[in-house]
mmCIF file of the N, C-alpha and C atoms, coordinates in Angstrom:
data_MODEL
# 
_entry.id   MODEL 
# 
loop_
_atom_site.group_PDB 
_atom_site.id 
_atom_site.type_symbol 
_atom_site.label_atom_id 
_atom_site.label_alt_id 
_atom_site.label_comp_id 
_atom_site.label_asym_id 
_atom_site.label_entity_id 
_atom_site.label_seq_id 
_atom_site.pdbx_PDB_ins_code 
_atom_site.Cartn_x 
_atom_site.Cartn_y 
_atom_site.Cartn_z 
_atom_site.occupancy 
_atom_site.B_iso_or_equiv 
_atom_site.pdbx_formal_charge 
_atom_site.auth_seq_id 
_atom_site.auth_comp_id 
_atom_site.auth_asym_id 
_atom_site.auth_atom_id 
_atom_site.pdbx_PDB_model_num 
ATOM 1   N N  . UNK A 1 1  ? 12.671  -7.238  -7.818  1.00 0.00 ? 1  UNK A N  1 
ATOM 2   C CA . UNK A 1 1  ? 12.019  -8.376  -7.212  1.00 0.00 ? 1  UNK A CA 1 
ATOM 3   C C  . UNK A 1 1  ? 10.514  -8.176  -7.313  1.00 0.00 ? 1  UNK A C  1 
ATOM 4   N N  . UNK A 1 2  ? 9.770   -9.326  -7.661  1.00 0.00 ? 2  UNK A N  1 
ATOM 5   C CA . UNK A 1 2  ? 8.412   -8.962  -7.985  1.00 0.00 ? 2  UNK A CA 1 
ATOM 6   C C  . UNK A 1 2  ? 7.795   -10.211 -6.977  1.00 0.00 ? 2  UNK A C  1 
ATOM 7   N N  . UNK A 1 3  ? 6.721   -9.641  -6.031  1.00 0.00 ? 3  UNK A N  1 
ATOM 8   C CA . UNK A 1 3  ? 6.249   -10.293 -4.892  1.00 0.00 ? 3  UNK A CA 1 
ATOM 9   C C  . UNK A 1 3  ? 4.844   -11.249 -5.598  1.00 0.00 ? 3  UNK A C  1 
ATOM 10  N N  . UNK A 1 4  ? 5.000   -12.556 -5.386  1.00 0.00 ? 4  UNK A N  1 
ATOM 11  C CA . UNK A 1 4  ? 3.092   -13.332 -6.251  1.00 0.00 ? 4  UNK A CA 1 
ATOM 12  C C  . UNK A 1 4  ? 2.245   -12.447 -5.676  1.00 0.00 ? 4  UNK A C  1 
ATOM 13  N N  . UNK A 1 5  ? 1.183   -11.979 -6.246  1.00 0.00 ? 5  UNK A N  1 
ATOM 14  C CA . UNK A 1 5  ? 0.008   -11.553 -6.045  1.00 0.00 ? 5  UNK A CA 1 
ATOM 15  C C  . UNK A 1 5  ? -0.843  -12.332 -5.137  1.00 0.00 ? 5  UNK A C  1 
ATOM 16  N N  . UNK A 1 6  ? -0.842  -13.086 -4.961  1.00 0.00 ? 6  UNK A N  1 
ATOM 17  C CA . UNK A 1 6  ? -1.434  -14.098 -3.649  1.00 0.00 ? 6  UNK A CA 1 
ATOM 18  C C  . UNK A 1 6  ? -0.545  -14.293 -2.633  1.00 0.00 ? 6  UNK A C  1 
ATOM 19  N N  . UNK A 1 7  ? 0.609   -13.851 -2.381  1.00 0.00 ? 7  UNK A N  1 
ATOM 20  C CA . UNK A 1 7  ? 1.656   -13.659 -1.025  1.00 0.00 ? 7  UNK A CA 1 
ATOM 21  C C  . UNK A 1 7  ? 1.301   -12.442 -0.667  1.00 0.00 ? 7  UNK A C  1 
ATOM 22  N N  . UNK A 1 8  ? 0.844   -11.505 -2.019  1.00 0.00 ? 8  UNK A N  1 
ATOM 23  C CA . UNK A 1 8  ? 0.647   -10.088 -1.512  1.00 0.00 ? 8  UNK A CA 1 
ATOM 24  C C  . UNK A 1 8  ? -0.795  -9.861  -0.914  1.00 0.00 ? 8  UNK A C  1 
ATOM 25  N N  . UNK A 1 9  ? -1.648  -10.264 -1.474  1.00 0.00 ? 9  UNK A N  1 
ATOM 26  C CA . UNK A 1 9  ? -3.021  -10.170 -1.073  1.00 0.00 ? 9  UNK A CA 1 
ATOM 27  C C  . UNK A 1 9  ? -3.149  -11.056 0.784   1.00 0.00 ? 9  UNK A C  1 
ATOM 28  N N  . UNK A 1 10 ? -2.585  -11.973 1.156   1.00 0.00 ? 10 UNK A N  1 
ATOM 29  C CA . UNK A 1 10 ? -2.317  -12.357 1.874   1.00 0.00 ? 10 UNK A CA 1 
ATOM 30  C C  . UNK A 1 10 ? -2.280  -12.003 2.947   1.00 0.00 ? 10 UNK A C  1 
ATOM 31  N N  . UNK A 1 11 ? -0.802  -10.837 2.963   1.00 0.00 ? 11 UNK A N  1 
ATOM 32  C CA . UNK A 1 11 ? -0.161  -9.933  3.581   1.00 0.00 ? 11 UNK A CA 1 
ATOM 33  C C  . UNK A 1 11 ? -1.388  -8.812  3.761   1.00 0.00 ? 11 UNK A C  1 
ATOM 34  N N  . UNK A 1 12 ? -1.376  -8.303  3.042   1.00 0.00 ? 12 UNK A N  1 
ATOM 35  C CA . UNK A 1 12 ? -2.335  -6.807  3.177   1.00 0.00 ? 12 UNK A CA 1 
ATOM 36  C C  . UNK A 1 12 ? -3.647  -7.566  3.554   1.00 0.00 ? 12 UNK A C  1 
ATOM 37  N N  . UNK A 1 13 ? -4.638  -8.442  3.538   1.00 0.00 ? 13 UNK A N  1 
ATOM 38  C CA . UNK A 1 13 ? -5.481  -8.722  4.197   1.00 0.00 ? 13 UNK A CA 1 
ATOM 39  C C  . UNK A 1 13 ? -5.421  -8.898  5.891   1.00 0.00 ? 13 UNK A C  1 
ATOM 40  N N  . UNK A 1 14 ? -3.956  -9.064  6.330   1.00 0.00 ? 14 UNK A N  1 
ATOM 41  C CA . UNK A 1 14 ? -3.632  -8.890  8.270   1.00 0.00 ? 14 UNK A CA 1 
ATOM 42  C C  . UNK A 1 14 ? -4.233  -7.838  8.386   1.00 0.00 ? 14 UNK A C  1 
ATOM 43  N N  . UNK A 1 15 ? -3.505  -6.671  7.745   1.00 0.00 ? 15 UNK A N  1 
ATOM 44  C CA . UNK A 1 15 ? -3.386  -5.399  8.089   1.00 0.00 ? 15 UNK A CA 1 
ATOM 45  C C  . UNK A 1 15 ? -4.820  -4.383  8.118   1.00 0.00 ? 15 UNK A C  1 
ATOM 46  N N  . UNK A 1 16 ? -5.549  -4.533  6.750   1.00 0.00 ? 16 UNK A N  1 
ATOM 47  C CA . UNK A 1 16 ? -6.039  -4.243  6.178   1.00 0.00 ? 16 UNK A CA 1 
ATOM 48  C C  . UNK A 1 16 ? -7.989  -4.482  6.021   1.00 0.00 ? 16 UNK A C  1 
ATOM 49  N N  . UNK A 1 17 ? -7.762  -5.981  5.961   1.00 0.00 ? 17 UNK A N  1 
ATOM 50  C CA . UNK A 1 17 ? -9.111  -6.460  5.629   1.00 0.00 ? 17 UNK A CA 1 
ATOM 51  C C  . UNK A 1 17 ? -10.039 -6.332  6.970   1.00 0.00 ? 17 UNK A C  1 
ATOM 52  N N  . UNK A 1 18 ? -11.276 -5.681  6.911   1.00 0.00 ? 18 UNK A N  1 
ATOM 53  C CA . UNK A 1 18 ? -12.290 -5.309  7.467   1.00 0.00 ? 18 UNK A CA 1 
ATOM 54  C C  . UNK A 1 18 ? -11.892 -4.336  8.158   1.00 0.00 ? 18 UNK A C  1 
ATOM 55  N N  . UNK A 1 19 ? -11.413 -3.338  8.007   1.00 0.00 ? 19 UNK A N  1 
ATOM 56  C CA . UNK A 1 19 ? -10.450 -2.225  8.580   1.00 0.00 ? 19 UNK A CA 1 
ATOM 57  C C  . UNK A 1 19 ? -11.388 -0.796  7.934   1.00 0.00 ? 19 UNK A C  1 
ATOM 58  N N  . UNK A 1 20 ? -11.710 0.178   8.965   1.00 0.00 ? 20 UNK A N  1 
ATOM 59  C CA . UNK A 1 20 ? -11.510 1.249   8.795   1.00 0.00 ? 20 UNK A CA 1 
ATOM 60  C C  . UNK A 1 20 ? -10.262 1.868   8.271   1.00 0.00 ? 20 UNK A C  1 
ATOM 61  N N  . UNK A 1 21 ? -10.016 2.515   7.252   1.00 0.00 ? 21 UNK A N  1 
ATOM 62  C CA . UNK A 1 21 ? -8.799  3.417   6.623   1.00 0.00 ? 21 UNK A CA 1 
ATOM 63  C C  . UNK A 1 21 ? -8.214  4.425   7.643   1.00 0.00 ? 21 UNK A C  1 
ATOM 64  N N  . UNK A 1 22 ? -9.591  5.296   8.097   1.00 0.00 ? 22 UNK A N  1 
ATOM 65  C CA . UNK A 1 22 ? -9.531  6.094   9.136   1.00 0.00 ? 22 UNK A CA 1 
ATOM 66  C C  . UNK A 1 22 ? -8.640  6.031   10.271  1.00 0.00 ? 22 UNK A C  1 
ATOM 67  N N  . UNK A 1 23 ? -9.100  5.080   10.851  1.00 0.00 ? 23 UNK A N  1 
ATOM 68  C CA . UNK A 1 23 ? -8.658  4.087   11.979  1.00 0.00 ? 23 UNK A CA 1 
ATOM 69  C C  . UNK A 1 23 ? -7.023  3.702   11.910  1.00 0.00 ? 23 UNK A C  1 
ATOM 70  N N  . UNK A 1 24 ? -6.828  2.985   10.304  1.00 0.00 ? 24 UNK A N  1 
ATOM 71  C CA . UNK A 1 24 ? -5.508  2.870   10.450  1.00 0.00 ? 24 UNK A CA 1 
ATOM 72  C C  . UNK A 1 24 ? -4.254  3.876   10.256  1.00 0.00 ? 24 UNK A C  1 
ATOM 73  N N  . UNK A 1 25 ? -4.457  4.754   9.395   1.00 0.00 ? 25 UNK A N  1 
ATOM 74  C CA . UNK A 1 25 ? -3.626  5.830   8.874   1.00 0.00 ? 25 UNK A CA 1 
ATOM 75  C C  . UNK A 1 25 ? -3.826  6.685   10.237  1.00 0.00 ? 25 UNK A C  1 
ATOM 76  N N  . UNK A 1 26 ? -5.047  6.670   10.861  1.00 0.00 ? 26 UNK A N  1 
ATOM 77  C CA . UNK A 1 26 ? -4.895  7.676   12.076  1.00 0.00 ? 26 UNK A CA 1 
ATOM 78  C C  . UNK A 1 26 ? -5.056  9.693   11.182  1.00 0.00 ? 26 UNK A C  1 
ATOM 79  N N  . UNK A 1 27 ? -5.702  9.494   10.034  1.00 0.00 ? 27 UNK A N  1 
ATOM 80  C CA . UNK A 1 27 ? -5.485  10.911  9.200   1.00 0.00 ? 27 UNK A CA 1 
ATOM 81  C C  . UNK A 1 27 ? -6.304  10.846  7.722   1.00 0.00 ? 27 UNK A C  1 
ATOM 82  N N  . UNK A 1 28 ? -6.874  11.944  7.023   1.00 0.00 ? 28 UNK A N  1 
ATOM 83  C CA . UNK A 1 28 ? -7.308  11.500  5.825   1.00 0.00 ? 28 UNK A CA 1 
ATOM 84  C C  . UNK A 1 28 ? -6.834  10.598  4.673   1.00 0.00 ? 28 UNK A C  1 
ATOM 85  N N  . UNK A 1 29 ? -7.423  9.162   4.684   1.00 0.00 ? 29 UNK A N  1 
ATOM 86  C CA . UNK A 1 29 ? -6.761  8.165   4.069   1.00 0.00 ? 29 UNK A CA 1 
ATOM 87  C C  . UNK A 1 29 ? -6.840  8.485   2.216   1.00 0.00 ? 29 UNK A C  1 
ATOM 88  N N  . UNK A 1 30 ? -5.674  9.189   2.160   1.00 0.00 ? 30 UNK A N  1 
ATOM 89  C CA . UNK A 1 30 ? -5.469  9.372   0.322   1.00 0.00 ? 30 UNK A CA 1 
ATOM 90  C C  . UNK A 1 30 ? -5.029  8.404   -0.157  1.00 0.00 ? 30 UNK A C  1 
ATOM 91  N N  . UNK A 1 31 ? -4.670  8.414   -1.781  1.00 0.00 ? 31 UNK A N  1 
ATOM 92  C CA . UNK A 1 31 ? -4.161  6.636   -2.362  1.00 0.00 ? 31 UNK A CA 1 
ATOM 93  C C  . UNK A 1 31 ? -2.421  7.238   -1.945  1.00 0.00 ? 31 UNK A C  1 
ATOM 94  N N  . UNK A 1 32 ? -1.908  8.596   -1.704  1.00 0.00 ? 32 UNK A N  1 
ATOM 95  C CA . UNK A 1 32 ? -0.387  8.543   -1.281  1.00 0.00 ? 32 UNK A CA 1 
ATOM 96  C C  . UNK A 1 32 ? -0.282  8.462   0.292   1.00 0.00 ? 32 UNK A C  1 
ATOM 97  N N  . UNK A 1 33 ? -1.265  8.241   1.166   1.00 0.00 ? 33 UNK A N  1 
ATOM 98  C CA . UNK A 1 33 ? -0.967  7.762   2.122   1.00 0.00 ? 33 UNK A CA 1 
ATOM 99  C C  . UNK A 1 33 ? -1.083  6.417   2.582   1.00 0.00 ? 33 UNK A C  1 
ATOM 100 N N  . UNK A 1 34 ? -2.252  5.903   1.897   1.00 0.00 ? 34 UNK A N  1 
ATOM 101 C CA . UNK A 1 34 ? -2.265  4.811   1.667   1.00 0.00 ? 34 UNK A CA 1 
ATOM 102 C C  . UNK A 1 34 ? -1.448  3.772   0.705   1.00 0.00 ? 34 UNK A C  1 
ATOM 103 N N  . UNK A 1 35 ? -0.631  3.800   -0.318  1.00 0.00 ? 35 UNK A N  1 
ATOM 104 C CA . UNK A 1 35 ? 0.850   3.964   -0.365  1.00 0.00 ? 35 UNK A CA 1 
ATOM 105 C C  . UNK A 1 35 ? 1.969   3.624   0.262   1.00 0.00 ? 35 UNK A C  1 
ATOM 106 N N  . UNK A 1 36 ? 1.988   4.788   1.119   1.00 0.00 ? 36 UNK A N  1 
ATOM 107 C CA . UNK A 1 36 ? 3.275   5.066   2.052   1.00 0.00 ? 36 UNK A CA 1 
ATOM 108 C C  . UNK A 1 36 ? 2.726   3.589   2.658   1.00 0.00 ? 36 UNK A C  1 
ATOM 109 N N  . UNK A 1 37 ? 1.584   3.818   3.546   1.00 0.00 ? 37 UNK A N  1 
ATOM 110 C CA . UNK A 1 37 ? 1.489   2.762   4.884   1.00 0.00 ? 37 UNK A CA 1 
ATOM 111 C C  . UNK A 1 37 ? 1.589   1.042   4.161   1.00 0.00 ? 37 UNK A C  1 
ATOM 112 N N  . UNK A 1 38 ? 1.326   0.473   2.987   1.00 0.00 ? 38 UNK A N  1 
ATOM 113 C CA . UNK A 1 38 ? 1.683   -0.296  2.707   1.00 0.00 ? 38 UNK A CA 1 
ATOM 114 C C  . UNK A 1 38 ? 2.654   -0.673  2.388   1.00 0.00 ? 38 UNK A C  1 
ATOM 115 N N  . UNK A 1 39 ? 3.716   0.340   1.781   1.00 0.00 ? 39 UNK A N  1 
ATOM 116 C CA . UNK A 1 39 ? 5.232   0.664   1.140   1.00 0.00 ? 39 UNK A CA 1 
ATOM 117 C C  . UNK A 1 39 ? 6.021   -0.151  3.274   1.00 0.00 ? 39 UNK A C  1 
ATOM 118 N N  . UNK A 1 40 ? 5.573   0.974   4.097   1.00 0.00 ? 40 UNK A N  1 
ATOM 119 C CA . UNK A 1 40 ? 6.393   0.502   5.405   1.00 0.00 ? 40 UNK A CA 1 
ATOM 120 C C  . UNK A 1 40 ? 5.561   -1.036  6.229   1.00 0.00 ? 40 UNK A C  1 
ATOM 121 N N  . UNK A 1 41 ? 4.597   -1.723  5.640   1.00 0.00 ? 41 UNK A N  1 
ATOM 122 C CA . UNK A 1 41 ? 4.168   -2.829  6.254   1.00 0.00 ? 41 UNK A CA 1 
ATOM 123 C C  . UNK A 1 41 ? 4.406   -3.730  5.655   1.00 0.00 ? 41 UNK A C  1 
ATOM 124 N N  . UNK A 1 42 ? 4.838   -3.545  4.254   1.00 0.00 ? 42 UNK A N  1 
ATOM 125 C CA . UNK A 1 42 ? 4.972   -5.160  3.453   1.00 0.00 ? 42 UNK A CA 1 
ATOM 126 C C  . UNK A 1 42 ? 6.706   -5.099  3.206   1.00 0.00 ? 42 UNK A C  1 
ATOM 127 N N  . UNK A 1 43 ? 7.315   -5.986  3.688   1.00 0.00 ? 43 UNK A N  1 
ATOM 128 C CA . UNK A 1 43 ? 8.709   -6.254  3.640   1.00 0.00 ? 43 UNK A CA 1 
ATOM 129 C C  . UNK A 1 43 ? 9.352   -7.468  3.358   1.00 0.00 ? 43 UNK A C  1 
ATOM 130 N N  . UNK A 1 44 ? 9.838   -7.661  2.237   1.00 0.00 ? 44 UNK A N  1 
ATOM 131 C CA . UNK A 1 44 ? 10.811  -6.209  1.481   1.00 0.00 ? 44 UNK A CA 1 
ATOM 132 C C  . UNK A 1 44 ? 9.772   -5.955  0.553   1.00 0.00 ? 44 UNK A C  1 
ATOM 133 N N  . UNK A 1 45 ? 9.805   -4.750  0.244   1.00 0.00 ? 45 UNK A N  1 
ATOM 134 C CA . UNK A 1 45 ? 9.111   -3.961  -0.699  1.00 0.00 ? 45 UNK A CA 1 
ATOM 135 C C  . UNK A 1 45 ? 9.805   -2.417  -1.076  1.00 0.00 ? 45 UNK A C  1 
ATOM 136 N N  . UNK A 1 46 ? 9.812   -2.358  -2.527  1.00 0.00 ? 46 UNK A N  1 
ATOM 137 C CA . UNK A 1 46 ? 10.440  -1.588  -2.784  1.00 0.00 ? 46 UNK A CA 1 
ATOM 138 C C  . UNK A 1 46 ? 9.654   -0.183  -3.789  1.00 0.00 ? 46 UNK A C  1 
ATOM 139 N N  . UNK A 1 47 ? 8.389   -0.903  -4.216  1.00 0.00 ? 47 UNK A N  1 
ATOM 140 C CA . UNK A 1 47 ? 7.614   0.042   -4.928  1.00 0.00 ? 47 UNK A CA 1 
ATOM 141 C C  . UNK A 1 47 ? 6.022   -0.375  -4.448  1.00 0.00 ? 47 UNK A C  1 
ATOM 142 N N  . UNK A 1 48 ? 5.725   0.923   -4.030  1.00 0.00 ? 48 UNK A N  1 
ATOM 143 C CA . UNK A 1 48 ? 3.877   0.860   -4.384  1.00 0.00 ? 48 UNK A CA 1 
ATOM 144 C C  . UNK A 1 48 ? 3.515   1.748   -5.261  1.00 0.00 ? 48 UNK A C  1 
ATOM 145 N N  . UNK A 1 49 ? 2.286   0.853   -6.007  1.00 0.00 ? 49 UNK A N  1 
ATOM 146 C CA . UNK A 1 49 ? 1.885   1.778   -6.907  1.00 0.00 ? 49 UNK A CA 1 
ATOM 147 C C  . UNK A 1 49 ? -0.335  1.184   -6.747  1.00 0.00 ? 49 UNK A C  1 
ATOM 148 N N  . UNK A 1 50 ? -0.611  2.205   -6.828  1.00 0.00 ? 50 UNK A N  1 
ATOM 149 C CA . UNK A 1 50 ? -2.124  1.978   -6.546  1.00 0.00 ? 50 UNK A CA 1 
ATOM 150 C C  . UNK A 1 50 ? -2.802  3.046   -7.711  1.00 0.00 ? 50 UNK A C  1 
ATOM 151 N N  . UNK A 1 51 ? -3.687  2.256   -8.109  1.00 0.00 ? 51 UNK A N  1 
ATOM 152 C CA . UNK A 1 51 ? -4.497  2.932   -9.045  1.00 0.00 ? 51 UNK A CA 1 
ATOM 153 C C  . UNK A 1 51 ? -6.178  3.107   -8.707  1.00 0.00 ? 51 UNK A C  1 
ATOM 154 N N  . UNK A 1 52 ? -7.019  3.929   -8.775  1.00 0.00 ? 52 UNK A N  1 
ATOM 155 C CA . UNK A 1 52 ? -8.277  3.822   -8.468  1.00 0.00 ? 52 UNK A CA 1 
ATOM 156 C C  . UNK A 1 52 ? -9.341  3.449   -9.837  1.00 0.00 ? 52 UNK A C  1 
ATOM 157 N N  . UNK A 1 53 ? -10.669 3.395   -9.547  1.00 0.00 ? 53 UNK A N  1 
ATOM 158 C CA . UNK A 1 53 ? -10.821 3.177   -10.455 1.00 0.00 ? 53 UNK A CA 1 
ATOM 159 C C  . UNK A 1 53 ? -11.518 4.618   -11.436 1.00 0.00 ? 53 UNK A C  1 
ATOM 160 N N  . UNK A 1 54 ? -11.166 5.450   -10.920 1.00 0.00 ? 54 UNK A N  1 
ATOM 161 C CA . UNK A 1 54 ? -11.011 7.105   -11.654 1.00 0.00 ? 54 UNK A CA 1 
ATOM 162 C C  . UNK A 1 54 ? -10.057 7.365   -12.671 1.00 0.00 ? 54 UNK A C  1 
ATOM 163 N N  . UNK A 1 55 ? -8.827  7.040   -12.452 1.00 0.00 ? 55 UNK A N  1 
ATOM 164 C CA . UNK A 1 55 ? -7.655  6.292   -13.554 1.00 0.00 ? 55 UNK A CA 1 
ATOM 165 C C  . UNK A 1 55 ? -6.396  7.162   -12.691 1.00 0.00 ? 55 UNK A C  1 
ATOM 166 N N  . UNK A 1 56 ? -6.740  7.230   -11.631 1.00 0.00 ? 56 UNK A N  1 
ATOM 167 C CA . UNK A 1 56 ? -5.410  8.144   -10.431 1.00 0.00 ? 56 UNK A CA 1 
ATOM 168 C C  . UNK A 1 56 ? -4.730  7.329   -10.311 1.00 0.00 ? 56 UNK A C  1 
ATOM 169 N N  . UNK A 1 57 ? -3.099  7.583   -10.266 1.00 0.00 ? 57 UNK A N  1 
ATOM 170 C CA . UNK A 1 57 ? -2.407  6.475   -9.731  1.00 0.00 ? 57 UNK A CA 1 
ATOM 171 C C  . UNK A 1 57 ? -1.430  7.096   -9.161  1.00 0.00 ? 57 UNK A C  1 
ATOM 172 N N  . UNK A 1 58 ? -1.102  6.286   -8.071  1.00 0.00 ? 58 UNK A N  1 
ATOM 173 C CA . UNK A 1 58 ? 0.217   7.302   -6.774  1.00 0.00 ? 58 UNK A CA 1 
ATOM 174 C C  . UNK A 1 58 ? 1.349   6.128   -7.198  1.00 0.00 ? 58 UNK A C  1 
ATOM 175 N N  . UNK A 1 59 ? 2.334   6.578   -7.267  1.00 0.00 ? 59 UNK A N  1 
ATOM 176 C CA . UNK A 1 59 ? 3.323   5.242   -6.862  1.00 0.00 ? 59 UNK A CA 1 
ATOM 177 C C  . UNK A 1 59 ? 4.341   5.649   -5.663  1.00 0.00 ? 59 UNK A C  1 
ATOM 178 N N  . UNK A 1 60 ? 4.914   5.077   -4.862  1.00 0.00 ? 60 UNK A N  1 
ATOM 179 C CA . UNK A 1 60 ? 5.371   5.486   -3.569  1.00 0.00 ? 60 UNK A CA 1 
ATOM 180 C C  . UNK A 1 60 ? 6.587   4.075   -4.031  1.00 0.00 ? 60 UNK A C  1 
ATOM 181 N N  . UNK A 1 61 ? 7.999   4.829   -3.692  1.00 0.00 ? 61 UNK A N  1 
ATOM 182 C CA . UNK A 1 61 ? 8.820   3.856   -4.174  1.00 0.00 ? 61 UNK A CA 1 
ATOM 183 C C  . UNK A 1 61 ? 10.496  4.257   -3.519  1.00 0.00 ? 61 UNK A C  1 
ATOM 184 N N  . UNK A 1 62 ? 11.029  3.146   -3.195  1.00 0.00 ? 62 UNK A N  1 
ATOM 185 C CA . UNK A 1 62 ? 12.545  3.496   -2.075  1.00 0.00 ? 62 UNK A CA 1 
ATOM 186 C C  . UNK A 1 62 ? 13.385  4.352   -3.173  1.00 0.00 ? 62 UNK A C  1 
ATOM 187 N N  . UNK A 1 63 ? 14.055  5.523   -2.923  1.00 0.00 ? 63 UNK A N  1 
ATOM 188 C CA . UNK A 1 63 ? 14.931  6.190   -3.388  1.00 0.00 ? 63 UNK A CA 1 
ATOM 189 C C  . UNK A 1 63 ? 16.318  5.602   -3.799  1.00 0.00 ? 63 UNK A C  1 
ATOM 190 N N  . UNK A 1 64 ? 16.472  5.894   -4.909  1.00 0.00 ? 64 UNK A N  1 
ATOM 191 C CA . UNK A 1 64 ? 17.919  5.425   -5.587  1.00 0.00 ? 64 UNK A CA 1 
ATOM 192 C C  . UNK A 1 64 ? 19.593  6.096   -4.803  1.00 0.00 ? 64 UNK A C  1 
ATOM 193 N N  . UNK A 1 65 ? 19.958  5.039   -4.404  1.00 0.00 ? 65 UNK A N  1 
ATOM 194 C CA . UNK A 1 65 ? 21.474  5.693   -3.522  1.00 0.00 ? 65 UNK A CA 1 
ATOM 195 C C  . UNK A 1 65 ? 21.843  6.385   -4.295  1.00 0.00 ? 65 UNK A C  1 
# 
């Protein structure tokens, strides 16, 4: 299932927009924690994947039964 990019931007702007990282993770905000915390706030969601612009990329994604 692939979520529009404007349902998604949407979503993560509640959470997210004008937000300390700090603040929300409550811990040093990495791109795999930052990840995780979007992986458990956007639902259904089944893969995150974040890239910086260094060329790092985490993907955080639900485990296969």
């Amino acid at each position: 299932v692939i979520i529009d990019f404007d349902l998604m931007e949407q979503g993560l702007r509640k959470f997210l927009d004008n937000k300390c990282l700090n603040d929300i993770l409550k811990c040093e905000p990495t791109l795999e924690r930052l990840a995780d915390y979007i992986y458990e706030q956007v639902i259904p969601c089944y893969k995150v994947k974040i890239e910086n612009t260094k060329g790092d990329i985490v993907i955080y994604e639900e485990e296969a039964d």
